[in-house]
KESE-908283 format. One record per residue (C-alpha): residue number from 1; residue in one letter; x negated, y, z negated. Coordinates in Angstrom, 1 decimal, decimal comma. Layout:
N
R   num   residu       xx       yy       zz
R   NUM        a        X        Y        Z
...
//
This chain:
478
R   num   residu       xx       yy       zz
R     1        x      8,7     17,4     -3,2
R     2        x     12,0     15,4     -3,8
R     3        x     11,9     11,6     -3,3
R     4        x     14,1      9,8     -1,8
R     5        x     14,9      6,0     -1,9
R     6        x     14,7      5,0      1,5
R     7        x     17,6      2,4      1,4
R     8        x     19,4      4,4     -0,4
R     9        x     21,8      6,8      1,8
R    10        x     24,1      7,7     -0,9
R    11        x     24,7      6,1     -4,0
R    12        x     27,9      5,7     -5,4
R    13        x     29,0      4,1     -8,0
R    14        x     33,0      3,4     -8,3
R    15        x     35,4      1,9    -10,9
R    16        x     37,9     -0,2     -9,6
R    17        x     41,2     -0,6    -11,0
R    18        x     42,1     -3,5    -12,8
R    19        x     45,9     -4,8    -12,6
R    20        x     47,0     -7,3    -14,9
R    21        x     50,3     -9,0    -15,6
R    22        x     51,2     -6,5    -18,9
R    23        x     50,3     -3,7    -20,4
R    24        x     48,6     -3,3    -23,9
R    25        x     51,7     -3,1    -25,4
R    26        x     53,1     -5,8    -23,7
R    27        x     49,7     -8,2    -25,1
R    28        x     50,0     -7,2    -28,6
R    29        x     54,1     -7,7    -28,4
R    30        x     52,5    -11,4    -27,5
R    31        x     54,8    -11,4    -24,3
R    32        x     52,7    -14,3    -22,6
R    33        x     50,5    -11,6    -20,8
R    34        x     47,0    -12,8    -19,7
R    35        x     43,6    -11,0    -20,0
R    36        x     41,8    -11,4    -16,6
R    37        x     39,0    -13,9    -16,3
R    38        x     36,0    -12,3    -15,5
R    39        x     35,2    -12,7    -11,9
R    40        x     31,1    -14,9    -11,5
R    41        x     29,1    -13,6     -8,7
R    42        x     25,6    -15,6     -7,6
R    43        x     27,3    -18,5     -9,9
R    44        x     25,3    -17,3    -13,1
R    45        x     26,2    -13,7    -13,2
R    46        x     29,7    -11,2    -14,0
R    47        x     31,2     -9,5    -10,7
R    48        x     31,5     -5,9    -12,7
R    49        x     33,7     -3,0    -11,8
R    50        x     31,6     -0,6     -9,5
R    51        x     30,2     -0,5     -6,5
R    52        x     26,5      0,6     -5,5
R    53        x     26,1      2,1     -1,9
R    54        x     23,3      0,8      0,3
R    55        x     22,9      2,3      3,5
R    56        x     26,2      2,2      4,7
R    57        x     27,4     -0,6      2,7
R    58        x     29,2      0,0     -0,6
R    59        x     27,6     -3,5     -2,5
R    60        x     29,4     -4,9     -5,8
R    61        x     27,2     -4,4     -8,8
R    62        x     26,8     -8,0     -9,8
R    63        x     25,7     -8,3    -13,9
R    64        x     22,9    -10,5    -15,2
R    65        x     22,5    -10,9    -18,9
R    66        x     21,2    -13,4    -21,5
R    67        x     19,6    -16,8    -20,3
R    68        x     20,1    -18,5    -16,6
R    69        x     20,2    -22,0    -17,3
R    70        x     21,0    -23,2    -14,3
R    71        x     19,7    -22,7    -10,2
R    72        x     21,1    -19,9     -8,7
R    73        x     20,6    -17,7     -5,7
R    74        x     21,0    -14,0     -5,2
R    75        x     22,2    -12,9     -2,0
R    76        x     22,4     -9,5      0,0
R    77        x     26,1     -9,7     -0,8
R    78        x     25,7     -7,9     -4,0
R    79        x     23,3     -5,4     -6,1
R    80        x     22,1     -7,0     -9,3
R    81        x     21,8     -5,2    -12,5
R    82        x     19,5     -6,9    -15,1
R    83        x     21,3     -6,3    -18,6
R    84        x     18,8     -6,5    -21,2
R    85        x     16,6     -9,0    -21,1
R    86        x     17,5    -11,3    -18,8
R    87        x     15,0    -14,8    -19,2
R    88        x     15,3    -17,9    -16,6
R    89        x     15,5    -21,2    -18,1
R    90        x     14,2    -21,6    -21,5
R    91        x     10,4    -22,4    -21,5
R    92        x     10,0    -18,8    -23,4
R    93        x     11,1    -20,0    -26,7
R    94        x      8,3    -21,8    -28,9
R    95        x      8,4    -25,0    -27,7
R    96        x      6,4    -28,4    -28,5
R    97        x      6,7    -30,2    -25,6
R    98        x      7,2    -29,6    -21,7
R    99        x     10,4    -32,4    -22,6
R   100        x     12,1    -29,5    -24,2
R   101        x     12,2    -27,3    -21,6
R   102        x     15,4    -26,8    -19,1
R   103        x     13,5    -25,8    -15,8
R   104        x     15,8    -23,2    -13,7
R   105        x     14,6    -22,0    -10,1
R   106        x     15,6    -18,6     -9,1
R   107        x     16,2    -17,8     -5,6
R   108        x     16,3    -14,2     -4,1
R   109        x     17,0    -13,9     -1,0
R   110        x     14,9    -11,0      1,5
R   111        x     16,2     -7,9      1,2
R   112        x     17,9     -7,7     -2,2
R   113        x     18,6     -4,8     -4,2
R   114        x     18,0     -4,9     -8,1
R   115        x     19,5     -1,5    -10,1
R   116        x     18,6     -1,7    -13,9
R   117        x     18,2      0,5    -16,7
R   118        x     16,6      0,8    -20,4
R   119        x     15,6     -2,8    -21,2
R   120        x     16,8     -4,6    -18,2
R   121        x     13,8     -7,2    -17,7
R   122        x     13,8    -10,5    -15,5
R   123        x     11,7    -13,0    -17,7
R   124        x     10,6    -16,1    -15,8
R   125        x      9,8    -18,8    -18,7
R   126        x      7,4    -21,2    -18,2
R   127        x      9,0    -24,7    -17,2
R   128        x     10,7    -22,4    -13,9
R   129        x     10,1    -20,9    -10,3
R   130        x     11,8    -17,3     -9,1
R   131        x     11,5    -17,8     -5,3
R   132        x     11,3    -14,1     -4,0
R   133        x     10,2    -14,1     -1,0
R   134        x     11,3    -10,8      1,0
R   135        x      9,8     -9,9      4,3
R   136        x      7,8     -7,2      5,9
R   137        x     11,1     -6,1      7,8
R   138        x     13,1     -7,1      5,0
R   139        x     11,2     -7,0      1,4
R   140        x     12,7     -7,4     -2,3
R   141        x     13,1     -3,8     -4,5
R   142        x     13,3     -3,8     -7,7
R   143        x     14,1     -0,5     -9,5
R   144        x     16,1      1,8    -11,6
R   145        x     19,9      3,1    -10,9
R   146        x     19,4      6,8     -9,6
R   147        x     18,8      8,4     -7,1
R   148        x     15,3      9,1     -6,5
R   149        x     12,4      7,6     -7,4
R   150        x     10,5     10,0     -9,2
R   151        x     10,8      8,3    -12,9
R   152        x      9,0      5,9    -15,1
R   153        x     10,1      4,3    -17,6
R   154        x     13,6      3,8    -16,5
R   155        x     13,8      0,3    -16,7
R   156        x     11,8     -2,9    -17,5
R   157        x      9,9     -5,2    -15,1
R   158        x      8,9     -8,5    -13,7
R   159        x      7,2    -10,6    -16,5
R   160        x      6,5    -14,0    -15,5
R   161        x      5,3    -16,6    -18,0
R   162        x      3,4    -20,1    -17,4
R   163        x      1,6    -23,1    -18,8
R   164        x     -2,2    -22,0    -18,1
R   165        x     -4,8    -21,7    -20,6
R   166        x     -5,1    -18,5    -23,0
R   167        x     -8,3    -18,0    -25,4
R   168        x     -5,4    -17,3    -28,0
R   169        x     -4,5    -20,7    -28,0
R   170        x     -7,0    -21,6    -30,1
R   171        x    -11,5    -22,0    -29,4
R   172        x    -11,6    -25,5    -26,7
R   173        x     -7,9    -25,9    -26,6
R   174        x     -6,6    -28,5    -24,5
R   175        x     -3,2    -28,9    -25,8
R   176        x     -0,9    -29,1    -23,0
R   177        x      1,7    -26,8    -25,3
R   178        x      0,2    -23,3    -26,9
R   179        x      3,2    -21,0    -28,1
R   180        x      1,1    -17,1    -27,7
R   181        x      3,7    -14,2    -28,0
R   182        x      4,5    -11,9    -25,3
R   183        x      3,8     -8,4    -25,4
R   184        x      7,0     -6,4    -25,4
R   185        x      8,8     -9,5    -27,4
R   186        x      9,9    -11,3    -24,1
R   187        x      9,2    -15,1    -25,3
R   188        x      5,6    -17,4    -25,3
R   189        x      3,6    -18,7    -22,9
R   190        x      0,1    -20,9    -22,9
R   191        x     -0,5    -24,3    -21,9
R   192        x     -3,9    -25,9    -20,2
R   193        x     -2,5    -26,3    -16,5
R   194        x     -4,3    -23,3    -14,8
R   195        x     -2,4    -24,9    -11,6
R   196        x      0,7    -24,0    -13,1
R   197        x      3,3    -23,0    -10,6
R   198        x      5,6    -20,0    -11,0
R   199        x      7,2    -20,2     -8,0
R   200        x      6,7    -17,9     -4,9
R   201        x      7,1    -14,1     -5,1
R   202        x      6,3    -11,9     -1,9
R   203        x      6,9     -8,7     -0,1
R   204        x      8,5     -7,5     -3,5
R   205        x      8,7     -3,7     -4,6
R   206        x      8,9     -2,6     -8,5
R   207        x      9,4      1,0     -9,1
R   208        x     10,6      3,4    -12,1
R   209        x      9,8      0,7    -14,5
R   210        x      7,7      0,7    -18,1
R   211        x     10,7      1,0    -20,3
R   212        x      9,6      1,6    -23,8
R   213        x     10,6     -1,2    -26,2
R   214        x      9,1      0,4    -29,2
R   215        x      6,7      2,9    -30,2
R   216        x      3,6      2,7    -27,8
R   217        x      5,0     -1,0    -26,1
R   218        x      6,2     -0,6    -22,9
R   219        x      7,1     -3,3    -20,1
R   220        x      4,2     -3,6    -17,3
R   221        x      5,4     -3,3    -14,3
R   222        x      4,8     -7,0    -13,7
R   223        x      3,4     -9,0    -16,6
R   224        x      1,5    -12,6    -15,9
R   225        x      1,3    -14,2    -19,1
R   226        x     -0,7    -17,4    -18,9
R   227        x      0,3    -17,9    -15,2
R   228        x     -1,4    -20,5    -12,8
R   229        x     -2,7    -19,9     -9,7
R   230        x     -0,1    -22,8     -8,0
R   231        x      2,2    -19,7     -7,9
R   232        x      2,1    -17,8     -5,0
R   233        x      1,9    -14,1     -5,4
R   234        x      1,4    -12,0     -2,1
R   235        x      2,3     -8,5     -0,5
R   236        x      3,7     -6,6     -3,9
R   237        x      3,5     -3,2     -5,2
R   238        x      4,5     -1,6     -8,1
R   239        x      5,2      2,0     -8,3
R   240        x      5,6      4,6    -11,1
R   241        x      5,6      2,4    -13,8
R   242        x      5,1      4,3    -17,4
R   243        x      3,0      1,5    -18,4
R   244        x      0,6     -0,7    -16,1
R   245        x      0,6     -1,7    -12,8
R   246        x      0,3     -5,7    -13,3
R   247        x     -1,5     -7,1    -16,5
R   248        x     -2,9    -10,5    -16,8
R   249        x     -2,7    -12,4    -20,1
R   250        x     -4,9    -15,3    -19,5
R   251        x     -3,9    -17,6    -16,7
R   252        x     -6,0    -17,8    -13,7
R   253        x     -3,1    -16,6    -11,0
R   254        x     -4,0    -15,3     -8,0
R   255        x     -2,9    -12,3     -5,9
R   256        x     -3,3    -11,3     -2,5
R   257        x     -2,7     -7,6     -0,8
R   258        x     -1,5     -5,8     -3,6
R   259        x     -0,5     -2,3     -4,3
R   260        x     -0,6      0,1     -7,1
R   261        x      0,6      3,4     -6,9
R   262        x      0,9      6,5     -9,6
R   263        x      1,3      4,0    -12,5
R   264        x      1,2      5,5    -15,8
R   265        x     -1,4      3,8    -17,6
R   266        x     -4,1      1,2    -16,1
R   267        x     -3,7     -0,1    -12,7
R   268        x     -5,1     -3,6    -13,2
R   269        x     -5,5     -4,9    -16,7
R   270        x     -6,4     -8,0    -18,1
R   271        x     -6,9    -10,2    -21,5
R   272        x     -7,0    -13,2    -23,2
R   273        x     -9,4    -15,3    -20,6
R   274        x     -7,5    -14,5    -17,3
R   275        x     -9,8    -16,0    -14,5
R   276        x     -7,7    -15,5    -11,3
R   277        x     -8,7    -13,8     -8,3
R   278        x     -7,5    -10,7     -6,6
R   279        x     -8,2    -10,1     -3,1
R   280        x     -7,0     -6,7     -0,5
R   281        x     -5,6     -3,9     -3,4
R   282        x     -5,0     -0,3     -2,7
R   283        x     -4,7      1,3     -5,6
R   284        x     -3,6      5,4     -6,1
R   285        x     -3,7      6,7     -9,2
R   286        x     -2,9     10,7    -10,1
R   287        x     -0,4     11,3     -7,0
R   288        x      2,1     13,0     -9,5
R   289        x      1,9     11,1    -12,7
R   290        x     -1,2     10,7    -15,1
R   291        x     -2,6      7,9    -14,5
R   292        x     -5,4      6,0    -17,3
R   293        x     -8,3      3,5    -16,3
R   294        x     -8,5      2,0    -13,0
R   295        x     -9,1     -1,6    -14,7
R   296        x     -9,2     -1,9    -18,2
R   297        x    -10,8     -5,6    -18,8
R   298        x    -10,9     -7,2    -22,2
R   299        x    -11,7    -10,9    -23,9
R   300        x    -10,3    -10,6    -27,5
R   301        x     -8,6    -13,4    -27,9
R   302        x     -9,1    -14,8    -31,7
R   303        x    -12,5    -13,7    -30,4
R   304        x    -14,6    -11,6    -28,4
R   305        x    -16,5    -15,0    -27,5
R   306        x    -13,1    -16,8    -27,3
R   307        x    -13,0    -19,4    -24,3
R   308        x    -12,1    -19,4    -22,0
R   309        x    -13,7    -15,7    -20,9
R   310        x    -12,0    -13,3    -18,9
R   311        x    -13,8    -13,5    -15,5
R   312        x    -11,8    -12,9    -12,8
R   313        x    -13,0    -12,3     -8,7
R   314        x    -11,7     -9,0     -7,7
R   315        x    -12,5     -8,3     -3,8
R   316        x    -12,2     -5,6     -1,5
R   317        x    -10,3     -2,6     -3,3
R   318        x    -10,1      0,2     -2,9
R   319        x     -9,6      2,9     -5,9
R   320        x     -8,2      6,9     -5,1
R   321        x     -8,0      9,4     -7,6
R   322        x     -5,9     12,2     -6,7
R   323        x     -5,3     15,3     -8,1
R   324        x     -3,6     14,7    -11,0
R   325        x     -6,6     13,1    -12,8
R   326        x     -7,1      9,8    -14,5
R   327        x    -10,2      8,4    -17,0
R   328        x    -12,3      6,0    -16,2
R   329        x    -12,6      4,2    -13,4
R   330        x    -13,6      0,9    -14,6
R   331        x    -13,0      0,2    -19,1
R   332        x    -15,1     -3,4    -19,4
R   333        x    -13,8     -4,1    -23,7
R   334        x    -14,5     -6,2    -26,1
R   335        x    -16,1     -9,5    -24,5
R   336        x    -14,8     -9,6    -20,9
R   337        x    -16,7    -11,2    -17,8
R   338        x    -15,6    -10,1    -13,8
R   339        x    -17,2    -10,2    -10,6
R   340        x    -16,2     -6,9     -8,8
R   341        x    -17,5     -7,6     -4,8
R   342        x    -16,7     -5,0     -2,0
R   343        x    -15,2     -2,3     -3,6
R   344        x    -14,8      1,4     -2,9
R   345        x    -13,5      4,2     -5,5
R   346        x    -12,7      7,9     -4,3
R   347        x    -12,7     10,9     -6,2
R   348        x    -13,3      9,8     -9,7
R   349        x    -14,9     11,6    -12,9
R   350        x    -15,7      8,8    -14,5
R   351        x    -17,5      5,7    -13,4
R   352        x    -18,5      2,7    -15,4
R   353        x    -18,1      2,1    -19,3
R   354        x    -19,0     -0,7    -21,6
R   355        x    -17,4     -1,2    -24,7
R   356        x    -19,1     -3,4    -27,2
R   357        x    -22,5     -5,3    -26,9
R   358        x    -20,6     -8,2    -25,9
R   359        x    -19,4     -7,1    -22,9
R   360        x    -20,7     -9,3    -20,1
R   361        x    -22,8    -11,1    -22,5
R   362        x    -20,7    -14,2    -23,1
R   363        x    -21,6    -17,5    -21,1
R   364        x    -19,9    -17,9    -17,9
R   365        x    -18,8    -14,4    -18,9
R   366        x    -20,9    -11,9    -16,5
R   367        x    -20,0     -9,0    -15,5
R   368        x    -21,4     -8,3    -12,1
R   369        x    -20,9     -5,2     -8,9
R   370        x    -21,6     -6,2     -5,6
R   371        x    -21,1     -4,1     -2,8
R   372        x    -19,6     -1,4     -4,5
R   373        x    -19,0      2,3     -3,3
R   374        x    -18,4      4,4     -6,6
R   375        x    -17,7      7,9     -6,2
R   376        x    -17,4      9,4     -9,4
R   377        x    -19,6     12,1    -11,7
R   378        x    -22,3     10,8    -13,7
R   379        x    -22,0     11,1    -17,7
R   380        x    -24,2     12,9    -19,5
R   381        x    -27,7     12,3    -18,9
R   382        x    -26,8     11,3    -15,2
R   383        x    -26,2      8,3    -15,2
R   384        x    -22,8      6,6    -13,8
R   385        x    -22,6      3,7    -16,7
R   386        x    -21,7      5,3    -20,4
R   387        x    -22,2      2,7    -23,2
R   388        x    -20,3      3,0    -26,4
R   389        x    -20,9      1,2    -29,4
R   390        x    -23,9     -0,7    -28,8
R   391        x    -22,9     -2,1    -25,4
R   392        x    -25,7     -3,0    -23,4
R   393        x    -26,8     -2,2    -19,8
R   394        x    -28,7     -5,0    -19,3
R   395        x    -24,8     -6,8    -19,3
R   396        x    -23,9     -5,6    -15,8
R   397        x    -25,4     -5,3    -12,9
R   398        x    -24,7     -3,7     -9,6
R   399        x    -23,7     -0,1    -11,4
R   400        x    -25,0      2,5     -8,5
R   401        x    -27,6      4,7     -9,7
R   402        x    -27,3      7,5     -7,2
R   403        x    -23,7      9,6     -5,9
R   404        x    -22,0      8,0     -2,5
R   405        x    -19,7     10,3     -0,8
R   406        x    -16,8      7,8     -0,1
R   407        x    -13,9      9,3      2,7
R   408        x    -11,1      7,5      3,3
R   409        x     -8,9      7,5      6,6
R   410        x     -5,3      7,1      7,4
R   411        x     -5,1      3,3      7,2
R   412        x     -6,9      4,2      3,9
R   413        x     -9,6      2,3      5,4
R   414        x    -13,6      3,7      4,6
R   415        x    -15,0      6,0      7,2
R   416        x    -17,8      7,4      8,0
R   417        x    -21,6      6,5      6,6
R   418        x    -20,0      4,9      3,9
R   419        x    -18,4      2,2      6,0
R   420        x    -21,7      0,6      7,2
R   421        x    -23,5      1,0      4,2
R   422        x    -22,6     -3,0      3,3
R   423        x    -25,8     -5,0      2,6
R   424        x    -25,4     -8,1      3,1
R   425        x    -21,8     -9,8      3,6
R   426        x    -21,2    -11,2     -0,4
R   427        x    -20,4    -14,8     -1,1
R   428        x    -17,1    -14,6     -2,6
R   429        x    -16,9    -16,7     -5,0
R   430        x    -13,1    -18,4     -6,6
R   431        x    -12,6    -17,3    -10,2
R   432        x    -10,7    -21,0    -10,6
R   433        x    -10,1    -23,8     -8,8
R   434        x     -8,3    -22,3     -6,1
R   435        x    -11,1    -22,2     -3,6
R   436        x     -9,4    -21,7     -0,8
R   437        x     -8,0    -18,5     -1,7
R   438        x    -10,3    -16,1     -0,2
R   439        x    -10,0    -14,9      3,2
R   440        x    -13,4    -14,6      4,6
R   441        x    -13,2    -11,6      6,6
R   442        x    -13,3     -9,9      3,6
R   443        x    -16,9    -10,2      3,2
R   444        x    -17,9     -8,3      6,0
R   445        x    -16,1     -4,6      4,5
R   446        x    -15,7     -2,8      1,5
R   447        x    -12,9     -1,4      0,7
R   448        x     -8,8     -2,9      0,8
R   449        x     -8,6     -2,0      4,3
R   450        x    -10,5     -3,4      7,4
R   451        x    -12,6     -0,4      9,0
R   452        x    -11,3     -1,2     12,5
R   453        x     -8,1     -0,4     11,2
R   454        x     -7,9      2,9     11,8
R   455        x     -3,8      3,8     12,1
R   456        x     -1,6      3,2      9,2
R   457        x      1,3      1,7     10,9
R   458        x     -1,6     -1,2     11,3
R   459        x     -2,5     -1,5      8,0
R   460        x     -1,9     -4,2      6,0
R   461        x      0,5     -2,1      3,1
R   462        x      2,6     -0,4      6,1
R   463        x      5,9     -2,6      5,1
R   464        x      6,1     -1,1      1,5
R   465        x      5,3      2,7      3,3
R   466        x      8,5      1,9      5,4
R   467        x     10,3      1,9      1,8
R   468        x      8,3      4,0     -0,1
R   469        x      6,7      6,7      2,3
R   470        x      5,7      9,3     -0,5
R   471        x      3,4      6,3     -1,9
R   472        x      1,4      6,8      0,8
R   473        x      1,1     10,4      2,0
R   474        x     -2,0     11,7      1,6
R   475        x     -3,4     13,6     -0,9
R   476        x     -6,3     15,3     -1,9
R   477        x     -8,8     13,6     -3,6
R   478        x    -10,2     15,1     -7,0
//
C-alpha cells in the first residue's frame, strides 16, 4: 500500500537563482561587488533557496539551526526545516542557577509544516515555552522531507526539557538546579518544580522520526525529560518513529488523548521517577513496522529504590497488536511503580512481565491493574504474568488470571461482552499534584474510546485520521 501525506499534493522542491551585482571573477578582481545578505524568515531563521509545495501552495523552505535566543513565531507563510539540532533558549546547558538561563518562547502557529532530515531535532531547554497549539481543522505536522510517509528514522523529534524532579538528581534532592544528561546528547534537564511549565503543545503530529545519533541511540519521537505537569500537552500523535513513541525521564507531565501508531520500539516508556498521568491513548503497534513493548517502565535512577519512584496514573487505553507482531505487552524493570486503571489490550502474545524483585516493591512505588482487559497468550505454565529474575508476584495486583476476548469497533471503541464487563467505576487517582487532570467520564469504560462512540468520524483521534488515514485503517489483530 503506498502512503501518501495528506497535505502534501506534490512536493517540489526548487532552486532559485540568485543575482548579484558581479560575478566571481569580478569579487576576487575586488571590483567593489557584494555577497548578498542572507535573507531572515520567522526573525530567527535563513529564508533558503527552494521551495516546498503544500497543497497548492509552493511554501519557502525557511532554515532553523543552532540556538534561538530570542521570541519568535512561525507562521503558515513558510515550511521550516530543523538543521541539526536546533535548541530554544539555553536552559540545556549545565547550568547553576535559574539566573543563568535566557528564557525564549516559541510560537507555532496552527497548521505549520516542519520538513527535516538526519539530525534535525527541536530541543525546548528548560527556562522556555514552545506554544504549539494547532487545531482539529488545522493541526501542527512535524515530519521528514519526502514524499510518503512510510519511513522511520528519517529525522529527529520533539524533546522537550524542564525543571521537575529526576531520581538521578541525587536520593531526597531538593535543589532547585540538577544538571542530568539527555539521552541522545540534546542538553540537561532536572530541577524540583514538578509544576514546571513547558509551554502548550496541542493537536501536533510527529512522523518518520527516530533518527539514529549513534549506535543503538535514537531520538524518541517526543522526549519529556524532567517536564512538569504546568505544561499543557493534549491531542498528539506520533507515528513511525524508529525509536519510541513518547518517553518520560522523570518529571510528572501530564498528557491527555494521545496517539501512538507503528512506532519502532516501545510505545510509552518511562524512567527516572516520572509521576505524570496519562489519560485517553490509542495505541497500534505492528501495522507495518515491528513494534517492541507496549510500555516498558523502569526506576533506575542511581537506584532501583531511588526517589522519587516512577508511578505514574495511566487511564483508559487502549493497546492493538496487529499483524506484524510486537513483545510484551506490558515490561515493569528495575524498581518502577504505576497504576494502570481501565485498560484494554487486543491481540497480544505476551501479557505481563516483572523484571527484578523490586518491581512494585518500593514505597509509594506499587504497581497496581484495575479494570484491565488483557488479551494476550499465557506464558508457560498458563499464567499471563512471567517473572524473571526473582521478581515477585505478590508486587502487582490486578494481572487477569483467565483469557478475555477483547473486539474492537470502528471508533476503536470496545464492543461486545467485553464492553460491560467494568466492575465497579475506579477512583482515578492524580499521579502529582495536578488533581484536576482527570476527566471523570473516564471511569465508567475501559478502553481509549467511549463505547457509545461507535463511528470513527466521532471519535476522539478523527482530526489526526483526516492527516494520516493509513494510521487508522483497520487491521487484523494477531
Amino acid at each position: 500500500m503506498e502512503l501518501k501525506k495528506l497535505f502534501i499534493a506534490m512536493m517540489a522542491v526548487s532552486t532559485v537563482a540568485m543575482t548579484g551585482c558581479g560575478s566571481d571573477d569580478d569579487d576576487n578582481n575586488n571590483s567593489g561587488t557584494t555577497t548578498p545578505t542572507e535573507e531572515k524568515c520567522a526573525t530567527v531563521g535563513t529564508k533558503s533557496n527552494e521551495t516546498y509545495t503544500i497543497g497548492e501552495n509552493a511554501l519557502p523552505i525557511c532554515d532553523l539551526s543552532g540556538v534561538i535566543s530570542e521570541d519568535a513565531t512561525l507562521t503558515g507563510d513558510f515550511v521550516y526545516r530543523l538543521n541539526g539540532y536546533v535548541t530554544v533558549g539555553n536552559g540545556s546547558d549545565e547550568i547553576t542557577s535559574k539566573a543563568a538561563v535566557n528564557s525564549v518562547t516559541l510560537t507555532v502557529n496552527e497548521g505549520v509544516q516542519f520538513r527535516s532530515s538526519g539530525r534535525g531535532s527541536l530541543i525546548i531547554s528548560r527556562g522556555s515555552k514552545l506554544m504549539a497549539n494547532g487545531t482539529a481543522a488545522n493541526p501542527i505536522v512535524m515530519s521528514s522531507a519526502d514524499f510518503n510517509n512510510e519511513g522511520q528514522g528519517e529525522w529527529g523529534g520533539l524533546v522537550m526539557q524542564g525543571y521537575a524532579k529526576n531520581n538521578q538528581c541525587g536520593e531526597g534532592s531538593v535543589a532547585e538546579i540538577c544538571n542530568v544528561a539527555d539521552e541522545a546528547d540534546t542538553g540537561f534537564h532536572g530541577g524540583n518544580d514538578d509544576a514546571d511549565n513547558s509551554g502548550s503543545v496541542k493537536y501536533l503530529i510527529v512522523a518518520e522520526g527516530g533518527f539514529e545519533i549513534g549506535p543503538d541511540e535514537e531520538v524518541n519521537g517526543i522526549t519529556l525529560h524532567s517536564v512538569g505537569y504546568g505544561t499543557t500537552l493534549e491531542n498528539i500523535m506520533v507515528f513511525n518513529n524508529a525509536d519510541d513513541g513518547i518517553e518520560f525521564f522523570g518529571g510528572a507531565a501530564n498528557v491527555k488523548n494521545l496517539i501512538l501508531v507503528d512506532n519502532g520500539d516501545e510505545s510509552i516508556d518511562w524512567d527516572d521517577g516520572y509521576r505524570g498521568n496519562i489519560q485517553y491513548a490509542l495505541v497500534r503497534q505492528g501495522l507495518v513496522h515491528k513494534g517492541d513493548h507496549g510500555i516498558e517502565a523502569d526506576n533506575a535512577g542511581l537506584s532501583n529504590k531511588a526517589t522519587p519512584v516512577s508511578k505514574p496514573t495511566l487511564a483508559n487505553v487502549t493497546f492493538q497488536q496487529n499483524s506484524v507482531g510486537a513483545d510484551d505487552l506490558f515490561r515493569f524493570k528495575l524498581g518502577t511503580g504505576g497504576e494502570l486503571v481501565n485498560i484494554a489490550a487486543d491481540g497480544y502474545s505476551e501479557c505481563v512481565r516483572l523484571e527484578h524483585p523490586e518491581s512494585g516493591a518500593n514505597t509509594d512505588g506499587e504497581l497496581t491493574l484495575t479494570n484491565v482487559l488483557l488479551e494476550c497468550d499465557a506464558y508457560e505454565g498458563g499464567s499471563f504474568l512471567t517473572l524473571k529474575d526473582g521478581a515477585l508476584a505478590e508486587n502487582i495486583t490486578g494481572v487477569p488470571t483467565a483469557a478475555t476476548t477483547v473486539e474492537l469497533g470502528n471508533a476503536f471503541e470496545v464492543t461486545g461482552d467485553a464492553a460491560a464487563t467494568l466492575d465497579s467505576a475506579a477512583a482515578l487517582n492524580s499521579a502529582n499534584a495536578s488533581t484536576e487532570f482527570f476527566d471523570a467520564a473516564g471511569a465508567s469504560f475501559i478502553g481509549a474510546v467511549n463505547p457509545t462512540v461507535t463511528a470513527a468520524e466521532s471519535a476522539w483521534w478523527n482530526w489526526a485520521a483526516a492527516v494520516l488515514p493509513e494510521a487508522f485503517e483497520s487491521s487484523e489483530a494477531k
